[in-house]
Structure formats: structure tokens, C-alpha cells
N, C-alpha and C positions, 0 to 999 in steps of 0.2 A: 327493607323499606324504612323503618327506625333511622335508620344512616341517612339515609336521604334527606330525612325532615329536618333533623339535627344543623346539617350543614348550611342550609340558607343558600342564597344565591349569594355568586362572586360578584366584586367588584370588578368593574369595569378599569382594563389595565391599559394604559396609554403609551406608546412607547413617544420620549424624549427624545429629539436627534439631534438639538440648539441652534438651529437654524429657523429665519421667519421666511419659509417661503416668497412671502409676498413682496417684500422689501429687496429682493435681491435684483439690482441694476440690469437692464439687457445688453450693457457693454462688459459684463465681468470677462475677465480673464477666464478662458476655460480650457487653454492650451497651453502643454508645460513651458513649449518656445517663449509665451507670454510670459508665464508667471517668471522665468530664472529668466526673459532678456536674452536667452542663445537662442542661436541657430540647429536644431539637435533635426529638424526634418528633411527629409527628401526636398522639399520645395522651397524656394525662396521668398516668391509671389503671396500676396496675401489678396489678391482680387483676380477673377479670371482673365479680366482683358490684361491686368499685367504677367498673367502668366501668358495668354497668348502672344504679349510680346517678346516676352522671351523666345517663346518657341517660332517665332519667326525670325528672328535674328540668330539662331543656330543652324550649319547646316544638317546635311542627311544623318552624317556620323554622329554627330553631338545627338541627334533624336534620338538615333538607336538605341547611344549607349545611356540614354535619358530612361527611353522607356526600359530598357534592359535593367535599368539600377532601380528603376518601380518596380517592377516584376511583370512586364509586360510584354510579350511577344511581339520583337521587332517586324514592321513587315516595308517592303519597299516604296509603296506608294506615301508621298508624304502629305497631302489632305487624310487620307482613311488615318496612317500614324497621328496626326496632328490631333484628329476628332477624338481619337482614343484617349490620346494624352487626354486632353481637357474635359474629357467626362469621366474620368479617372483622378482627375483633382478636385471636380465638382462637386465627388461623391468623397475623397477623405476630405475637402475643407468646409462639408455641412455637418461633420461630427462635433465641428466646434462652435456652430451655428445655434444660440438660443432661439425657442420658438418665439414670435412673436406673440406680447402679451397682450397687443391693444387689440382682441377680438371683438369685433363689432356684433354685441350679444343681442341686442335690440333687433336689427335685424333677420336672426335669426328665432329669434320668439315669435316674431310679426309671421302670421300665416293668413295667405289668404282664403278668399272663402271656401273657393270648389274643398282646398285644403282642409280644415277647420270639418264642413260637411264627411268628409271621407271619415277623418277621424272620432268623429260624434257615432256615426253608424255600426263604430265596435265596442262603443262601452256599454 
């Protein structure tokens, strides 16, 4: 118990990363195709409707072997292929998607009464 007294409490340790969160742009680059200017992905589109037009100017074969080089299981109907593809791109090109910062915080403070009531009756 001696030891214990001795030592005091620690300081408080911050980890340094050099980055200010706050200041970072919501158009940064967060894709390596961006940052190096190549081409290194499966996809060439950088907006859905331009990928859906791609995929309508390809025929059946081009689809297949589209979705075959995603890794996707070719099938023959070409709406069900299509909707696949493109919910397939939807989902890799929102990894590069920042979240939007301008959350309307106000709004979500504001509660109305019934609200407000509900929550008074647990404290």
C-alpha cells in the first residue's frame, strides 16, 4: 500500500496523429485511382447513371464477362444481371464516399413535447 501512495496519479496521455480532423475538405481524394490519376479499378464510371450507361451499351456477353471479372455470378436474365451489377458498384464506390459533415444538429436537439415529457419521467 506504501507504493501506491508513493506513485500519484498518471498523467493524462494523448495520442498525436497530425491531422486536424476538422479542416479536412469533403472532396479529398480517398481513392488510390485519384490520388496516382490511373486507372487500377474494375470500374471506369465514377457516377451510377454513368455506369448504368455503360451497362446498357454492352451486350449479354460483355455483361457476363463484366460481372464474371467483379466476381459475380453470371445469370441470364439481363435486368436481374444489370440490378446486380449496379448494386454491386453502389456498394464498392460508397467506400470512397465521405460522410456528409453538414448535419443539421439543431434539429436534432429540438424535441418536442410528448418527447421532452417521456424523457423527464426517467430521471
Amino acid at each position: 500500500m506504501n507504493n501506491a501512495k508513493k506513485r500519484g496519479r498518471k498523467p493524462k496521455i494523448m495520442q498525436v496523429h497530425g491531422k486536424d480532423e476538422n479542416s479536412l475538405p469533403s472532396n479529398i481524394s480517398s481513392s488510390l485511382d485519384e490520388i496516382l490519376g490511373e486507372k487500377l479499378s474494375i470500374y471506369t464510371a465514377k457516377s451510377t447513371d454513368e455506369y448504368r450507361g455503360q451497362l446498357a451499351e454492352m451486350n449479354m456477353t460483355d455483361l457476363q464477362a463484366h460481372a464474371y471479372k467483379i466476381g459475380l455470378i453470371p445469370t441470364q436474365d439481363r435486368k436481374v444481371l444489370s440490378d446486380r451489377l449496379v448494386n454491386e458498384f453502389i456498394k464498392w464506390n460508397s467506400r470512397f464516399q465521405s460522410p456528409d459533415s453538414n448535419v443539421n444538429i439543431q434539429s436534432i436537439t429540438e424535441l418536442d413535447n410528448k418527447a421532452q415529457k417521456i424523457l423527464r419521467e426517467g430521471a
